[in-house]
N, C-alpha and C positions, 0 to 999 in steps of 0.2 A: 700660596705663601707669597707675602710679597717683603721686597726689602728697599730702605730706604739709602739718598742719595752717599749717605757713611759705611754702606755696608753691612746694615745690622739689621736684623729680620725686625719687621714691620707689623705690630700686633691691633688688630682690629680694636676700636674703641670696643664693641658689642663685647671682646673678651677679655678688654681690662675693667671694663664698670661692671658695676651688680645693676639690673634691671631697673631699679629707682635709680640708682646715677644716673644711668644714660636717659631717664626719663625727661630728668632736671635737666641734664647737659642740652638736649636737644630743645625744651621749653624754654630755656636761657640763652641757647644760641639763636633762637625766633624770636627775641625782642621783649617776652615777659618779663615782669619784676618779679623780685621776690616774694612779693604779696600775691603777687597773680597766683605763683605757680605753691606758694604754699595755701591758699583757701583752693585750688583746685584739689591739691592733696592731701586737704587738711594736719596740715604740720605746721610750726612754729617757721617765721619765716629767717628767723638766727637755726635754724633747723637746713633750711634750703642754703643758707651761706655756708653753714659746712663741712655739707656736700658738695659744693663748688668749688672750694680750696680744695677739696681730696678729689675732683673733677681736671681739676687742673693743676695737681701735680702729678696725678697718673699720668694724663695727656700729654704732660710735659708742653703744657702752653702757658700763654703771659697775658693774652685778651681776647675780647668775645669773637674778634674775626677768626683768630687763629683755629678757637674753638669748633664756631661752624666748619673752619676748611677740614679739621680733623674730624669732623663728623662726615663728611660727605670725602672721605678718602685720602687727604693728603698725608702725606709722611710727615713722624713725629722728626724732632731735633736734632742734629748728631749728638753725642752723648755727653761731648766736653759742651756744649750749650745749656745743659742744663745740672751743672753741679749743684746748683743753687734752687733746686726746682722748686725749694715749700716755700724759701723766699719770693721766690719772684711769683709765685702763686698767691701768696697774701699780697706784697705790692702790687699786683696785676687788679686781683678785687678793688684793692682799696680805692685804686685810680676811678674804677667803673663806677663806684658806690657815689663817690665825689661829685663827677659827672651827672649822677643819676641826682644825686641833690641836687644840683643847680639847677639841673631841667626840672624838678617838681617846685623848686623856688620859682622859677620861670611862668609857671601855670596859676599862679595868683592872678596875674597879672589879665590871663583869661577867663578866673571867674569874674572879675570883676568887671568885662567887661562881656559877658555873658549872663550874668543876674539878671533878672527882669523881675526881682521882687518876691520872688520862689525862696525864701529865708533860711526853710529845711533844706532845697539843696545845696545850697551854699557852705550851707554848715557842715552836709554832709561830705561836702568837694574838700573844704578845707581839713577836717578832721582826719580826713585819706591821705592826703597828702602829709600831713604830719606826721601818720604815725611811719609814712616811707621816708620821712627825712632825718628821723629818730633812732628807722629797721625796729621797730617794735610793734606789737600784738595786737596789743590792747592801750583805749584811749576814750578820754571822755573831755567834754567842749563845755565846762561850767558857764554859765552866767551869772556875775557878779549883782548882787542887792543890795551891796554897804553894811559894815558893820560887823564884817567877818561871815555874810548871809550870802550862801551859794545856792545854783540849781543845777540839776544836770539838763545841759541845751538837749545835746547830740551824744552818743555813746556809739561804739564801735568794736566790737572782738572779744568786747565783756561777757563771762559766762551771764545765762538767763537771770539766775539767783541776785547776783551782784545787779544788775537791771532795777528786777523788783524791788529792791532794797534802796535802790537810788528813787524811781518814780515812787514809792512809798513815804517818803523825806518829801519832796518837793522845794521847798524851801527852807535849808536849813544852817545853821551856825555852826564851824568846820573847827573852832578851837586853834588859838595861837601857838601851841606846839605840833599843829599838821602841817603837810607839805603847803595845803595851798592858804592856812596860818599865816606861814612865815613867810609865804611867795607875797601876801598882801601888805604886811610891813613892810618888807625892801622891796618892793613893788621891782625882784628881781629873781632867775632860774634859780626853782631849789633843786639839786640833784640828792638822791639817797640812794645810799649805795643797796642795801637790804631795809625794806621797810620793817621786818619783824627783829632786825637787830637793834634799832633805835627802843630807849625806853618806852617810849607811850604806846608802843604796842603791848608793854605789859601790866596797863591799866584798863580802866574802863571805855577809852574814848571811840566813842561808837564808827564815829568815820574811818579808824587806821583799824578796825579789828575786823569792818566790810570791806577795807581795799585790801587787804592781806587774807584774810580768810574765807571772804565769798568773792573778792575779784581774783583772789592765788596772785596776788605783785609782790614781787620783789625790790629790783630795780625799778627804780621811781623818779619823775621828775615834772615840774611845774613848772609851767613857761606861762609868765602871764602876756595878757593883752591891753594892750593899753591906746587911750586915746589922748594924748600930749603925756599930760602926767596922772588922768585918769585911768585907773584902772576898770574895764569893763566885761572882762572877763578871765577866762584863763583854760589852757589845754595842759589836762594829766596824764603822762601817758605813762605804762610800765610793760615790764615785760616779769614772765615768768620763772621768770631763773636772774640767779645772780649775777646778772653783766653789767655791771654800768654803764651808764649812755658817758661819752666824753664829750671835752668842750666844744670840739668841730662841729659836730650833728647836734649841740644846743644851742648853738651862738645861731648858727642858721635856722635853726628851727625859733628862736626870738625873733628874726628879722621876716621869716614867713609869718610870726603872729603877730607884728605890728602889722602888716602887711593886710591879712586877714581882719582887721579891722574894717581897713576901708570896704573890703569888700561885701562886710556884714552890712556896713551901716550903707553904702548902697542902695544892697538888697530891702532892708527897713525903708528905707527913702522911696523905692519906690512901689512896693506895698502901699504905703501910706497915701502917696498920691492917687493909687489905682482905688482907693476905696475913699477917697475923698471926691474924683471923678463919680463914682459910681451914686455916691449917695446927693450927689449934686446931677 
């Protein structure tokens, strides 16, 4: 038994977590994301955040360092330090998530100077990183046609069916009452709170009745892409349950998708040369 510097017996992490906490605890205190360690568990990664608040208010810690020392043996808080503990357990995350945004805002800046013209991985770098800047599931990389005319580039975390249904479509007309509708008139984020609460899920419109009932979205939101005041394309992403994305993680997820612009059109730029070389 051991006790800490307050006087108060000292309870091993192993027998305050259940076996999946301490699983997360320890994959999160090594440096994964939430994506990492939910596709290894296949769980939702709003699924892995929380577990992390109830990780760290049993632990009675405030950040990932603390975390590690309390996995590897240190003593938890004296007890007037944490009267507060679910509070400072949600502020503790929220800081790290913030953090963790910036750094994957930060890594545009390496695809695009990593491209060499590889178009799918680019798309596939950028779509990742969105949907970590979002903390959501699922996400797909439209490309814009004009005219209300969409394609799916890239897709990511979408069940198979929802897939199918997408490369079935190919090119197709999204109707001025959809998210990414109205995302191309105000050529600005539309968030929805619940997609099957909005009317036009109770019509026929073939795009919200495949994102709601063969992709399962809930929470929804369209962030377009733009090149001055063109519009070139656009990233959907949602999650499965009803959370809504807020303004913090869209405002920054628009500035990673002006961003990702440059690094598409790059990537096309030098595609283009390489096979302008080749056939010369």
């Amino acid at each position: 038994m051991r006790w800490n510097s307050g006087g108060r017996e000292q309870v091993q992490p192993d027998t305050i977590l259940s076996p999946r906490e301490l699983e997360i605890a320890r994959d999160y205190a090594q440096g994964q994301t939430y994506h990492a360690i939910a596709e290894r568990l296949h769980i939702a990664p709003s699924t892995v955040r929380t577990h992390l608040s109830t990780i760290y208010r049993k632990l009675e810690v405030s950040s990932k360092l603390e975390l590690h020392a309390r996995l590897e043996g240190a003593s938890a808080p004296n007890e007037n330090e944490t009267d507060h503990a679910a509070v400072i357990s949600e502020l503790a995350l929220s800081l790290e998530e913030a953090i963790g945004r910036e750094r994957a805002l930060s890594e545009v800046l390496s695809i695009i100077s990593r491209s060499r013209g590889d178009t799918e991985q680019v798309m596939a770098a950028i779509l990742g990183h969105a949907l970590e800047l979002c903390d959501a599931e699922c996400g797909i990389l439209f490309e814009y046609h004009g005219d209300q005319s969409f394609s799916a580039g890239f897709t990511r975390g979408i069940p198979q069916n929802f897939q199918d249904w997408l490369v079935k479509q190919d090119v197709f007309s999204v109707g001025k009452g959809t998210g990414l509708g109205r995302m191309e008139t105000v050529h600005d984020i539309i968030n929805i709170v619940d997609v099957r609460s909005e009317g036009l899920y109770r019509t026929d419109n073939p795009l919200r009745n495949a994102t709601a009932d063969l992709g399962g979205a809930r929470s929804f939101v369209a962030i377009p892409m733009l090149s001055g005041d063109r519009l070139v394309g656009a990233f959907t992403i949602y999650r499965q349950q009803v959370r809504p994305f807020n303004a913090q993680a869209t405002a920054l997820a628009q500035t990673f998708a002006d961003q990702s612009v440059i690094a598409l059109d790059n990537a096309r730029m030098i595609s283009e040369l390489r096979a302008h070389s080749d056939n010369n």
